[in-house]
C-alpha positions in Angstrom: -3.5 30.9 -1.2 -4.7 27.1 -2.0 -2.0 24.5 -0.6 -1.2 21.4 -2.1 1.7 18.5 -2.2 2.6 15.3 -1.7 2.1 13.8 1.8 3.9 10.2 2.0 4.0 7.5 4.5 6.5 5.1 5.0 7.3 2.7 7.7 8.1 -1.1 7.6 5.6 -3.6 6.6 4.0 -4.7 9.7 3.4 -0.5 10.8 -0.1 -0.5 9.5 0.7 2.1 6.4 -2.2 1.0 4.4 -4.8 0.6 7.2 -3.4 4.4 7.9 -3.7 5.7 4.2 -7.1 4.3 3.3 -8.8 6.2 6.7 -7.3 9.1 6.2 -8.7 9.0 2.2 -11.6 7.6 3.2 -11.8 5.0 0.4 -9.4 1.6 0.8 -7.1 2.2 -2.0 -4.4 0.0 -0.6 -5.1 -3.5 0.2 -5.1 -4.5 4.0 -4.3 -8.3 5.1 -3.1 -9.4 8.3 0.5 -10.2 6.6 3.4 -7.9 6.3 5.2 -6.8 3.0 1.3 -7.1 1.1 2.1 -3.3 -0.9 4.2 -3.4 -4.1 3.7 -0.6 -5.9 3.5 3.0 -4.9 -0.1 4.3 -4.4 -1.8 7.7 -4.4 -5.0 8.8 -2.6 -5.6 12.2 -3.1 -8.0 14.7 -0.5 -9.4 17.4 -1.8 -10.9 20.8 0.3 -11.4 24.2 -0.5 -8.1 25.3 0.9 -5.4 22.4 -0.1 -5.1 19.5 -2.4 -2.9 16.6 0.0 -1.5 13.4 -2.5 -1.0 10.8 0.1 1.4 8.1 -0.9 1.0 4.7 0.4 4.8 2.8 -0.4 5.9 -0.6 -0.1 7.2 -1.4 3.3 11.0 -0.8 4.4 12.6 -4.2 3.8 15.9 -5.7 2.9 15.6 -6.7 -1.1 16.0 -10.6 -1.9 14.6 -10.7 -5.3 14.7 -7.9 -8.2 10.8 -7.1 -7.1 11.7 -6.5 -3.5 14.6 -3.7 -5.2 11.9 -2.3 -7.1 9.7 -1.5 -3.7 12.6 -0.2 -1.9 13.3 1.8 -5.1 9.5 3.5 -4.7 10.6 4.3 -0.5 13.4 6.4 -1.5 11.5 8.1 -4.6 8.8 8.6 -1.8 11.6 9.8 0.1 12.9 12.5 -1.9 9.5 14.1 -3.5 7.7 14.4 -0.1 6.2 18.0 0.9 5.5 16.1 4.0 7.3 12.7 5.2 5.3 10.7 7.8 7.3 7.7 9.5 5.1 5.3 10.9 6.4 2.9 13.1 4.5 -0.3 15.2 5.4 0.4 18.7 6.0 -3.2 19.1 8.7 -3.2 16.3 10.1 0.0 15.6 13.3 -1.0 15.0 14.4 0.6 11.2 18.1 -0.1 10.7 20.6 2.4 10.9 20.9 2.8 6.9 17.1 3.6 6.4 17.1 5.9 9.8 19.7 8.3 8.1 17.5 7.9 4.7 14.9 9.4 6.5 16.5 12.0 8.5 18.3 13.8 5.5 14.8 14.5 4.2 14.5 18.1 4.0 11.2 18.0 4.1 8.4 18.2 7.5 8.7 14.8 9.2 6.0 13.6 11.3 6.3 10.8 13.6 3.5 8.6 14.3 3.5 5.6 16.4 0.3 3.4 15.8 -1.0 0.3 18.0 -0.6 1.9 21.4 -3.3 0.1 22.1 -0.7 -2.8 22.8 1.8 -1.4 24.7 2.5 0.3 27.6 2.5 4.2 28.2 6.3 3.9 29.0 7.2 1.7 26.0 5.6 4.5 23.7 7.3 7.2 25.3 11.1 5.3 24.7 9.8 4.2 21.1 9.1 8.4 20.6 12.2 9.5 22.4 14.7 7.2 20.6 13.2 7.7 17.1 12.9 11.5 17.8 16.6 11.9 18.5 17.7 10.6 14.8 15.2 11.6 12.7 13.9 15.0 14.3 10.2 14.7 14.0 8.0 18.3 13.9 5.4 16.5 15.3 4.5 13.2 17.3 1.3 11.4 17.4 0.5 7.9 18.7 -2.4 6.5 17.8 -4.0 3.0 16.8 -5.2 3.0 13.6 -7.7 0.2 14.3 -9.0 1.7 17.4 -10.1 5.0 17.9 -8.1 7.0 15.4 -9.3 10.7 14.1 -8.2 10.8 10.8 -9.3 14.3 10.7 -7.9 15.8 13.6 -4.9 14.1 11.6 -5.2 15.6 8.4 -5.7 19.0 10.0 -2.3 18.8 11.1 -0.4 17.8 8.3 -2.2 19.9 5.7 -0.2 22.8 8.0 2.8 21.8 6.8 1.5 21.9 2.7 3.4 24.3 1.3 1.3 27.2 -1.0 0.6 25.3 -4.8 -2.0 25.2 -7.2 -3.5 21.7 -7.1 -1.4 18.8 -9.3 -4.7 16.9 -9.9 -8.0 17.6 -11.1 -10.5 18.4 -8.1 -12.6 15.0 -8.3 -10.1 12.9 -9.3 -9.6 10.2 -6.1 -5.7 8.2 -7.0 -3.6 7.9 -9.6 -4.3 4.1 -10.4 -6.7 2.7 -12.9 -10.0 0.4 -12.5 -7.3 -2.3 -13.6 -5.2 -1.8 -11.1 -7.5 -1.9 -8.2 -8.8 -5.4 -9.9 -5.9 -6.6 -9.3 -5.4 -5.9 -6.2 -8.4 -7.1 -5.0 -7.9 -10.2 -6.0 -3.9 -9.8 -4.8 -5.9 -9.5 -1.5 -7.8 -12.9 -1.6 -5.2 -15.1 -2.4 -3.3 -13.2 1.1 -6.2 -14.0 2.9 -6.8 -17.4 1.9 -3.4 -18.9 1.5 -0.6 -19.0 4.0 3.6 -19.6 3.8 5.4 -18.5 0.3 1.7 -18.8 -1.9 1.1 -15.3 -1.0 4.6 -13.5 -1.4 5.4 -15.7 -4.4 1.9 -14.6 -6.5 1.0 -12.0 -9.0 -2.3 -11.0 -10.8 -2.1 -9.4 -14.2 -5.7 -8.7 -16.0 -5.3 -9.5 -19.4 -8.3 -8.3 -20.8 -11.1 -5.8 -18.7 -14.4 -5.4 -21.2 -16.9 -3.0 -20.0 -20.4 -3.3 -20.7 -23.7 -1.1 -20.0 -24.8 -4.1 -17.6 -21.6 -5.9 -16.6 -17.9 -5.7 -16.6 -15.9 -8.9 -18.1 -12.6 -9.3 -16.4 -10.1 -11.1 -17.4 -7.5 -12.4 -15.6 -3.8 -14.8 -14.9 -2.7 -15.6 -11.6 0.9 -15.9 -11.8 2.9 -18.4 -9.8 6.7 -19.7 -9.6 6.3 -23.6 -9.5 3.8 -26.3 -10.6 3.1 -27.3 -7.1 1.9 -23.5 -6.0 -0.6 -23.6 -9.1 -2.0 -27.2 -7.9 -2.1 -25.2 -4.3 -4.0 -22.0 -5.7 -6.1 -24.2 -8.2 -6.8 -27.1 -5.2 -8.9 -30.0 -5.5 -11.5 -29.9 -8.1 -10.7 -26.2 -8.2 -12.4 -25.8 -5.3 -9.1 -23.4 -4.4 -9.5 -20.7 -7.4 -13.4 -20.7 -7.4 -13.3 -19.5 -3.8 -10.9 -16.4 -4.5 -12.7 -15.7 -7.8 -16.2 -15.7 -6.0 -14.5 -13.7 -3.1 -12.9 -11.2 -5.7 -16.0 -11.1 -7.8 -18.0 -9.5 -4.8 -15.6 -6.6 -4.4 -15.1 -5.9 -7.7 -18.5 -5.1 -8.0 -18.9 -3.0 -5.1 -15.7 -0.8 -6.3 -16.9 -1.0 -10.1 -20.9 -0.3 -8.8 -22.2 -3.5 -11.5 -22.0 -7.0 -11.8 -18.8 -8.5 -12.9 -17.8 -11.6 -14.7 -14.9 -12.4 -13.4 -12.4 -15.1 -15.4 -9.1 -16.2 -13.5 -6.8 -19.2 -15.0 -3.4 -20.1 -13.1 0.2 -19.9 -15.1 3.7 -20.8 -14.4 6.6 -18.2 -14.8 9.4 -19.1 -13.0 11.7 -17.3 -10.5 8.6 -14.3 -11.6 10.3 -12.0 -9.0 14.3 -12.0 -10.0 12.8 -11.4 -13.9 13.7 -8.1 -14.9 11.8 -8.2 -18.2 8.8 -9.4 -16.9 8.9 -7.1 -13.9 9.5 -4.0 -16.7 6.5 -5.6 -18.1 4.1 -5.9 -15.4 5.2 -2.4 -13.9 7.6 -2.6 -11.3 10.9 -1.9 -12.7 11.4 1.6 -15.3 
């Protein structure tokens, strides 16, 4: 009987959830920056075999909200909570610590919890082994794996073991389809990730980037697209001198687009002002956080 369901891992920001998700999809869905908190929205990567059909959900990390965006992330953890097949918690050995409140979240899932603590590769074998031990007593984890996710990981020794816990479904998605996001989407993102990269202290975490306008083409895609900010002074910032600033992410962006899209790309980016962005209701409605 063919298995299928959804597989979803959450953790807090710094845990390395996306770096996790993309190797075990084997595409990089999620974006991955050196900076916590960098996933908003609820992502799926789907793997497809013969036998079972696993939807792995890559969630916002587990934070305490400040602004009507950071409800809306916390919003797509406990969705991710309560339609898992499979729950994986992923913890940084370093910082495990998940409050009490999110620890009793996760535990009255009645679904398979795995446990997996990544970058062992900075710790010592007894501070795993009291990171695994304290976590197992709340949350009652079927199994326990510690790995690093940057350094020597088997992602499909990995997905062996939690496709034994899919329960027996006929698949939800057709058999080559890879996520559930659009080309859009992805462009977005992409260029979400450059502005983390390039930009330090509230630029990042106080940024959005809706495409307006995405025109394909037989020989190019023409993309269209705002970067949002909350104050004047972060669009001089993003923009910088002689826009020196936004040429350097578009040029950045431009190059990955085309790898994920397989053509050139024209790639248009201009810089607007919409205050306090992240407390908006309406506008988040709008741009896709909030129902």
């Amino acid at each position: 009987m063919h298995k299928a369901g959804f597989v979803n891992i959450i953790g807090k920001p710094n845990a390395g959830k996306s770096t996790l998700s993309n190797a075990l999809v084997g595409e990089q869905l999620s974006i991955i920056t050196p900076k916590a908190s960098t996933t908003r929205h609820r992502i799926l990567g789907i793997v497809n075999t013969d036998d079972y059909q696993m939807v792995l959900s890559d969630t916002p990390g587990i934070i305490e909200p400040a602004y009507k965006l950071h409800e809306s992330m916390m919003h797509a953890v406990k969705d991710s909570i309560d339609d898992a097949d499979v729950l994986i918690v992923l913890v940084d050995v370093s910082n495990p610590n998940l409050k009490e409140e999110h620890l009793a979240m996760i535990a009255a899932s009645k679904s398979p919890i795995l446990l997996i603590v990544n970058k062992i590769d900075l710790s010592t074998p007894a501070e795993v082994t009291k990171v695994i031990s304290d976590l197992s007593a709340v949350i009652n984890p079927k199994e326990v794996f510690a790995i690093s996710a940057l350094h020597g990981l088997d992602p499909q020794t990995l997905i062996d073991r939690i496709a034994s816990y899919l329960p027996e479904h006929e698949a939800f998605y057709p058999k080559d389809q890879l996520t559930d996001r659009n080309t859009r989407f992805f462009t977005s993102e992409i260029i979400r990730e450059k502005i983390f990269n390039l930009y330090e202290q509230e630029i990042p975490y106080s940024t959005e980037v809706i495409v307006h306008d995405y025109k394909e083409e037989q020989n190019i895609d023409k993309i269209y697209a705002y970067i949002i900010v909350e104050r004047d002074s972060q669009k001089g910032i993003i923009v910088g001198k002689n826009g020196e600033g936004i040429k350097r992410i578009g040029t950045e962006a431009r190059k990955d687009i085309e790898k994920f899209v397989g053509k050139k790309v024209f790639l248009d980016l201009r810089v607007k002002v919409e205050e306090n962005w992240r407390k908006n209701e309406l506008k988040l409605k709008h741009w896709g956080y909030l129902e």
